[in-house]
C-alpha positions in Angstrom: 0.0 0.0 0.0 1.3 3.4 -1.1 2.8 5.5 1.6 0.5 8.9 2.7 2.8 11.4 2.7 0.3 14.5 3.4 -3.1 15.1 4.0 -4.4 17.9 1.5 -5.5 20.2 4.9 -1.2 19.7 5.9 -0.4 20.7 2.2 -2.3 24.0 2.5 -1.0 24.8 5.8 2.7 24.4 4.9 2.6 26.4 1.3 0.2 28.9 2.0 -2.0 29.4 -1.2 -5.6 29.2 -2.0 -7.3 25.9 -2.1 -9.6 25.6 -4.4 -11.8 21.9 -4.8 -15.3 20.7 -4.8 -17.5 19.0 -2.8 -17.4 15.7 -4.0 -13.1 15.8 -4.7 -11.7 13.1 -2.7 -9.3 15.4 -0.3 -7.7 12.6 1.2 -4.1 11.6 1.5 -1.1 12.6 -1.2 1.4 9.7 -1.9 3.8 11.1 -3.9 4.7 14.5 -5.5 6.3 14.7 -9.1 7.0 17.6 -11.7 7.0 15.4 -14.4 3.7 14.4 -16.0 4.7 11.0 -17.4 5.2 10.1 -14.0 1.4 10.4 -12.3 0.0 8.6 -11.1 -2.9 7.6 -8.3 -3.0 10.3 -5.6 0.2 12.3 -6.6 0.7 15.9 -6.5 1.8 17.6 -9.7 4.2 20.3 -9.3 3.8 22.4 -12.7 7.1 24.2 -13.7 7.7 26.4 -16.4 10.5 25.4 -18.4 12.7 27.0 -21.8 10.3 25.3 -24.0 7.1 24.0 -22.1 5.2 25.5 -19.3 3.9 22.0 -16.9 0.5 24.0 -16.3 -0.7 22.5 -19.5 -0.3 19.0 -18.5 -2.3 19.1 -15.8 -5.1 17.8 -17.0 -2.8 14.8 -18.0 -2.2 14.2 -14.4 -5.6 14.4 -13.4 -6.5 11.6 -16.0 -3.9 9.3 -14.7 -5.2 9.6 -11.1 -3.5 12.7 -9.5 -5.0 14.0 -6.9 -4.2 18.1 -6.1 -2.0 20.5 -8.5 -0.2 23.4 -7.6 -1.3 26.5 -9.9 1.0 29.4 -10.4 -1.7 32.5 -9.2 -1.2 34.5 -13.0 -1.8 31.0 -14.8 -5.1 30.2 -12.4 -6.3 33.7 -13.5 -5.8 33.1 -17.1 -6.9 30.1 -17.5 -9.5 29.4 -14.4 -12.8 28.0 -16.5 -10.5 25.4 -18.1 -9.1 24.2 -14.3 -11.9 24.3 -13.1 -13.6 21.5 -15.9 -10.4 19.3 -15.0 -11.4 19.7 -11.5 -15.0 18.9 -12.4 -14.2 15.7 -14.6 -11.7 14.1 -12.8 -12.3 15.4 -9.0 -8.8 17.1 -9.1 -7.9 20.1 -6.5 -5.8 23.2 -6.7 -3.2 25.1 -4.4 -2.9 28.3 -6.1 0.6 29.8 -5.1 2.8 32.8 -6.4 5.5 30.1 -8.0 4.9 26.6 -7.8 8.5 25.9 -7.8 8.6 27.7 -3.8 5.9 26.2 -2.6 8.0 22.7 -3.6 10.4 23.9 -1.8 8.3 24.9 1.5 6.5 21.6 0.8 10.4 19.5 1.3 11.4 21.6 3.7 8.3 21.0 5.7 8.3 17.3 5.0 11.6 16.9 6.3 10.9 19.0 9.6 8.4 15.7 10.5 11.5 13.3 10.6 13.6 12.4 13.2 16.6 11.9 10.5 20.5 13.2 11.4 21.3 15.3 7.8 24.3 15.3 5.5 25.0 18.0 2.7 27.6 17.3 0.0 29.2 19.7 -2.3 32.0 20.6 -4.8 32.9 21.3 -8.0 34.0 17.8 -8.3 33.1 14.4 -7.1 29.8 15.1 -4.9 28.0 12.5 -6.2 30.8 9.8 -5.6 31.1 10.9 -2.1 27.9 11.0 -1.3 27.0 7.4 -2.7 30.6 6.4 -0.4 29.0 7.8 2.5 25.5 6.1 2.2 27.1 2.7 1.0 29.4 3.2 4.7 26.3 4.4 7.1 23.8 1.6 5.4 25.8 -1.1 7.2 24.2 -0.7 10.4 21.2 1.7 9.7 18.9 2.9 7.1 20.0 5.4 5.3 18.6 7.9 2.5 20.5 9.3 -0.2 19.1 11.6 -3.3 19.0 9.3 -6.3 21.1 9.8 -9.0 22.1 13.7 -9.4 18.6 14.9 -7.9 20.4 17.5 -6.6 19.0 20.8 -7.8 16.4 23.5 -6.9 14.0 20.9 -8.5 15.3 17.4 -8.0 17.0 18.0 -4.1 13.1 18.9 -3.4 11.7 16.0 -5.0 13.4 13.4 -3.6 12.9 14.5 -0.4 9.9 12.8 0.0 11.5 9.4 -0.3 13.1 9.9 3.1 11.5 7.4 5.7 10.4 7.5 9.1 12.8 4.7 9.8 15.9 6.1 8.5 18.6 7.3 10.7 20.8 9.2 8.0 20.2 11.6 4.8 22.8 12.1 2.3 21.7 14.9 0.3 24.3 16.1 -2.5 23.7 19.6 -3.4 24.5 20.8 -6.8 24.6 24.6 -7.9 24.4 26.1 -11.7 23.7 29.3 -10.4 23.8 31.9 -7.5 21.6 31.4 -4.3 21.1 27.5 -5.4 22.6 26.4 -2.7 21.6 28.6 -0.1 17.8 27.2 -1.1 19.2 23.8 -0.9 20.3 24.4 2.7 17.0 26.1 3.9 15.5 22.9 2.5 17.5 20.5 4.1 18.8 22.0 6.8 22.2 20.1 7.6 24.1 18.9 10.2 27.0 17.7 8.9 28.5 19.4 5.6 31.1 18.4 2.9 33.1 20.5 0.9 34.8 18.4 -1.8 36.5 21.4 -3.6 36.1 24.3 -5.1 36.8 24.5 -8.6 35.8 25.9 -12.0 32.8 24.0 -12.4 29.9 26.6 -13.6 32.2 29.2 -13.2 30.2 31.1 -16.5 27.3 31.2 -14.8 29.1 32.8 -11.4 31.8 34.5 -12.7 34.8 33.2 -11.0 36.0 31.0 -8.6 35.9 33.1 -5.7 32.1 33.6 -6.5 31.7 29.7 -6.7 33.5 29.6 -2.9 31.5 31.8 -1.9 28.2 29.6 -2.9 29.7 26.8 -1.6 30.4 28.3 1.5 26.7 28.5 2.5 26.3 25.4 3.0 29.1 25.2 6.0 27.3 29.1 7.1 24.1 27.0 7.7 25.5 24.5 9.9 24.3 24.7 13.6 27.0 25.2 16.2 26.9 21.5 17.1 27.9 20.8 13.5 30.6 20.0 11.9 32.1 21.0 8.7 34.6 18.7 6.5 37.3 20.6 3.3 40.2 19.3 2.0 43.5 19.7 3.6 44.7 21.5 1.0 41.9 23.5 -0.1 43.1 26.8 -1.0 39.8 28.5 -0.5 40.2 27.0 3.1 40.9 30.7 5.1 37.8 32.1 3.3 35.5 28.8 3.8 36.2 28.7 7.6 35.8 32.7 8.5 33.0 33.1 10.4 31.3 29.7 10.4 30.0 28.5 14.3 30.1 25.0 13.3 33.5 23.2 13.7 35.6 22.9 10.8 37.8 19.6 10.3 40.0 17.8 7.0 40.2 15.2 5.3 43.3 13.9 3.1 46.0 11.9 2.6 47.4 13.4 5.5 44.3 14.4 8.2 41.7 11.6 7.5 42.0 9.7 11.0 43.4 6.1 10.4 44.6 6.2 6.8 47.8 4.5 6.5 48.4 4.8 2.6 47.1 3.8 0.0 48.2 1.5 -3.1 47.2 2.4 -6.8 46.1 -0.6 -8.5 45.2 0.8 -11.9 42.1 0.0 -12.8 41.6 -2.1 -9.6 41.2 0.9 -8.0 42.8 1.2 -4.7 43.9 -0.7 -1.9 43.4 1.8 1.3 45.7 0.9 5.1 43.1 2.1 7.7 43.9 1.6 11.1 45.8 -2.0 9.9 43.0 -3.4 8.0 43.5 -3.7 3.8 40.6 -2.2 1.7 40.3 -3.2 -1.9 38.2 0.2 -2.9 37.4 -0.5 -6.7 36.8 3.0 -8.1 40.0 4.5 -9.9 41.9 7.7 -10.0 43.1 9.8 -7.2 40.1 11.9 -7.6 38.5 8.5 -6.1 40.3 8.2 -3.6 40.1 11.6 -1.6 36.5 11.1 -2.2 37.1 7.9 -0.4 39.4 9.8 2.3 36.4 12.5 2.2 33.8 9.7 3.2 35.9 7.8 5.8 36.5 11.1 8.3 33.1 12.0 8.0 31.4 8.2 8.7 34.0 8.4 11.6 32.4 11.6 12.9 29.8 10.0 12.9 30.5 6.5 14.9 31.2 4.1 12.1 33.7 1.4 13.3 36.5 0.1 10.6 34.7 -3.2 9.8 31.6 -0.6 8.5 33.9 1.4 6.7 35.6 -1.2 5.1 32.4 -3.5 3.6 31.1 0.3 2.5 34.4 1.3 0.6 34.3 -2.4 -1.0 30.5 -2.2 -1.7 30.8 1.0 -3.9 30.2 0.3 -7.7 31.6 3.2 -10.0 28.4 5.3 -11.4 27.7 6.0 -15.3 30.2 8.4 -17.2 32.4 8.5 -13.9 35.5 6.7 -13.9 33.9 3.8 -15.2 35.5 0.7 -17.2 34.4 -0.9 -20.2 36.6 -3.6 -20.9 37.0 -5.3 -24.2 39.9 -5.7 -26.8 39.6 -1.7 -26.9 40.1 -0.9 -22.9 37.4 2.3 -22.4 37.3 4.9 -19.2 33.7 6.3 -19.9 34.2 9.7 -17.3 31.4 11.6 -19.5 29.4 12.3 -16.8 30.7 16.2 -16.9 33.8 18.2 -17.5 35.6 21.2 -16.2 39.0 22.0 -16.3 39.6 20.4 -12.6 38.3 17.4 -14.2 40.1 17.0 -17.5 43.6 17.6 -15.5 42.6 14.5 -13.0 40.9 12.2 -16.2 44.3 13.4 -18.0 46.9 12.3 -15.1 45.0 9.4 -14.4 45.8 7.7 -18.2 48.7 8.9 -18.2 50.1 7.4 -15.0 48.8 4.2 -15.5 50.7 1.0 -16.2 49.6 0.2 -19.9 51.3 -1.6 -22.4 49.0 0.3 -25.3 48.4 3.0 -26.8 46.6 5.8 -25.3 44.0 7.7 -26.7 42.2 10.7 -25.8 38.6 11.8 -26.7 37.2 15.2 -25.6 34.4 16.3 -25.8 34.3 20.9 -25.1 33.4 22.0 -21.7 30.4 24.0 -21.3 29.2 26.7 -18.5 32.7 28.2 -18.7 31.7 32.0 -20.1 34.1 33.9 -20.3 36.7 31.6 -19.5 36.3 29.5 -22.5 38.9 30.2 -24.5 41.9 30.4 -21.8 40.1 26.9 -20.6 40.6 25.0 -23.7 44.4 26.4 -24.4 45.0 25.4 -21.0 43.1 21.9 -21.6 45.7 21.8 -24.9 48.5 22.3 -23.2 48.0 19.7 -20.8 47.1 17.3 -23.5 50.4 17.9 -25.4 52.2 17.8 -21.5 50.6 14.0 -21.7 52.4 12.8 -24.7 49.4 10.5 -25.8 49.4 8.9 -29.1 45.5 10.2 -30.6 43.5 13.0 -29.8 40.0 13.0 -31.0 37.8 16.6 -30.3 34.4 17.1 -30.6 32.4 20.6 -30.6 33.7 23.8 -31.9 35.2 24.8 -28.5 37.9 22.5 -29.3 39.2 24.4 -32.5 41.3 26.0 -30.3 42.7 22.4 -28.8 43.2 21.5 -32.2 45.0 24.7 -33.7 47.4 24.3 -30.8 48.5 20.7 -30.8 48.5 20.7 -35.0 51.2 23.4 -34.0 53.1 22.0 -31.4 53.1 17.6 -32.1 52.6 17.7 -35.3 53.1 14.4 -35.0 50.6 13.1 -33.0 47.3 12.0 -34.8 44.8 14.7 -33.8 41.4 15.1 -35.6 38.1 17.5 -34.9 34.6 16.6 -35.5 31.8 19.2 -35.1 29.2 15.9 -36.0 29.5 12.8 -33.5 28.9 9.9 -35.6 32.2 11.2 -38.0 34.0 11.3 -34.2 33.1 7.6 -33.9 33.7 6.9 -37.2 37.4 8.0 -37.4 37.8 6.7 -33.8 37.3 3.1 -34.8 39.1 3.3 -38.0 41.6 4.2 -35.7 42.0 2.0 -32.6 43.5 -1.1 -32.3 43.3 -3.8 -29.9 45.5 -3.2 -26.9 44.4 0.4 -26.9 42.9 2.4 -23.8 40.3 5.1 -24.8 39.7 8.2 -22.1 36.4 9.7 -23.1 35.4 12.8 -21.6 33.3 15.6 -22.0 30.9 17.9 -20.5 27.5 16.3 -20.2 25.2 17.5 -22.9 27.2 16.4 -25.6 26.3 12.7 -24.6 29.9 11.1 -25.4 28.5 7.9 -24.3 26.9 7.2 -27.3 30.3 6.6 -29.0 31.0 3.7 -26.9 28.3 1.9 -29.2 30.4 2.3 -32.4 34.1 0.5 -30.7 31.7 -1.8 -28.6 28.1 -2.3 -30.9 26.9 -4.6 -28.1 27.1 -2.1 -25.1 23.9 -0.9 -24.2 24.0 0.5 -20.8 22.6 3.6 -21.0 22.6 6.3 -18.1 22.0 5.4 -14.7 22.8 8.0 -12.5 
């Protein structure tokens, strides 16, 4: 039997708004609440959103077929448009919350929602690696007690809110990660979730056209350690160089994590694409996900989980439990040896996807695909020169671009190696094309790029049965 998450009375009490139903509409219990038509279902509540190219007001008449129960109506749409509503409410015995922005009242709704339970609350964030981290965290605090953690990357304005409502009366921890494309996001996050514990993974350059520079991005960042109680605790990197600026004036106690600062670590070995083998406190942890990106994401999870009582043996099942997500870090073996990392890509990123095929212990060639990264503004240009010269620093032996970014990748290492194979696509299937012309067995194939370029789908032309799609 579905779950009641509200009554519609509760709803109207923690939004605010105008109620508006009949007689005869069934007024009874909400059991789930979605912003995506194609998902209602019986007794959900539809959250329309206006998007760049729909506005969710007109399906809610959709939702009301399928069995959902109350919509939220932006007040200007409800004026516009009120004899139509009112027929859906007639026909299907639908309700209404009419609100100033649907979107806020979500967020009230969450932050209301989450006010009920009893659960201790973990915020994640970073220019890099939150979503690893936060699935190393719930796989470590699941050993001895249930544990919520946002699915996926439901971590904006929108999906942080809507996966709040999975959270049960019977879990003991939340790992929310919070993701920000733009100024104030995480400050809503936080007023939402309200954390105890916060994690800073770094602050990079992720975004940084959106907020202008990276002291801008620390300074978003930053709000979610502001918003920790004074009984809190805060977790950065030991050698966060924003570390000064993240700590001034925060009440909650501030501690590291590292190679160096993470209580217990020993060491660590690098086992390629085995991932890691972690020392901690004299026991040997075979941690599977690769890179030394992984591992202080590792190093990230095991102070916190420690903060937070977990004993070594806990620790050590999590770290060995964790699976590596889609498009990060993750290994598609075969005669042609892929790392799919096209989850996302900033310049932080590209330099750690870059070291870590270079570093490792192959007997192949190496090959680099890259895809342009987006969201850098201003900053484009000097980002992909930079990206270039790190490319040529890595000596590999075939560089395939993709997206007109790259032209000036290519300009600069048709310059400087004019040796080294190097081609640039603007269309993907001629990428994929010239990319399996040109690899031969024995070869290990880096693919990365930001994530609406969709560099996965090249994995289908050097592997044609691969059909894992996205996941995560």
């Amino acid at each position: 039997m579905d779950r009641v998450l509200f009554q519609f009375s509760e709803i109207v009490r923690i939004v605010g708004g105008n109620p508006y139903y009949l007689p005869l509409t069934e007024k009874g219990g909400i059991t789930s609440v979605i912003s995506d038509s194609r998902q209602a279902s019986k007794g959900c509540l539809f959250v329309p959103l206006k998007g760049e190219r729909t506005d969710g007001h007109y399906y809610i008449q959709e939702v009301f077929s399928k069995g959902g129960k109350v919509s939220f109506v932006a007040d200007e749409f409800w004026s516009l448009n009120q004899d139509s509503l009112q027929t859906y409410a007639v026909k299907y015995r639908g309700a209404y919350i009419i609100v100033p922005t649907p979107l806020k009242a979500l967020h009230k709704l969450a932050e209301g929602y989450l006010r009920k339970k009893k659960v201790h609350r973990i915020g994640v964030t970073g220019s890099n690696g939150k979503t690893t981290t936060k699935e190393i965290v719930g796989a470590i605090l699941s050993q001895n007690n249930s544990t919520f953690m946002n699915r996926g990357n439901l971590n904006s304005e929108i999906g942080l809110p809507l996966s709040v409502f999975e959270v049960r009366d019977d879990d003991r921890w939340a790992v929310f990660e919070m993701g920000m494309n733009h100024p104030g996001e995480i400050e809503t996050l936080v007023q939402i979730v309200k954390p105890e514990i916060g994690i800073i993974t770094n602050i990079g350059t992720a975004h940084i056209g959106n907020l202008g520079s990276q002291e801008a991005i620390a300074a978003e960042k930053k709000q979610l350690l502001s918003s920790l109680p004074s009984t809190g605790v805060g977790f950065i990197h030991e050698e966060e160089a924003f570390a000064s600026f993240l700590k001034e004036g925060v009440q909650a106690r501030i501690k590291t994590f590292g190679e160096r600062t993470t209580p217990g670590f020993e060491g660590a070995e690098n086992l390629g694409l085995r991932g890691w083998m972690i020392r901690l406190e004299g026991r040997r942890i075979h941690f599977p996900l690769i890179g030394r990106f992984n591992l202080k994401n590792a190093l990230a999870a095991i102070a916190v989980c420690k903060e937070l009582g977990a004993g070594n043996s806990e620790i050590k099942t999590g770290l060995e439990s964790v699976k590596p997500l889609f498009g990060r870090g993750q290994i598609i073996e075969g005669p042609v040896t892929i790392l799919l990392d096209c989850y996302n890509a900033n310049p932080h990123s590209m330099l750690e996807a870059l070291e870590f095929l270079k570093e490792i212990e192959w007997q192949g060639r190496r090959i680099g695909v890259f895809g342009a990264m987006k969201e850098l503004g201003s900053y484009e240009g000097e980002a992909h020169r930079t990206l270039g010269e790190w490319i040529l620093q890595k000596k590999l032996d075939g560089v395939f671009l993709y997206g007109e970014a790259m032209e000036t990748v290519y300009r600069l290492l048709k310059s400087s190696a004019p040796s080294v194979p190097v081609f640039l696509e603007q269309k993907l299937e001629a990428l994929a094309l010239r990319l399996k012309e040109f690899l031969k067995e024995g070869d290990i194939v880096l693919i990365k790029g930001s994530r609406s370029l969709e560099l996965e789908r090249v994995v289908k032309y050097i592997v044609p049965d691969h059909t894992e799609g996205e996941h995560a």
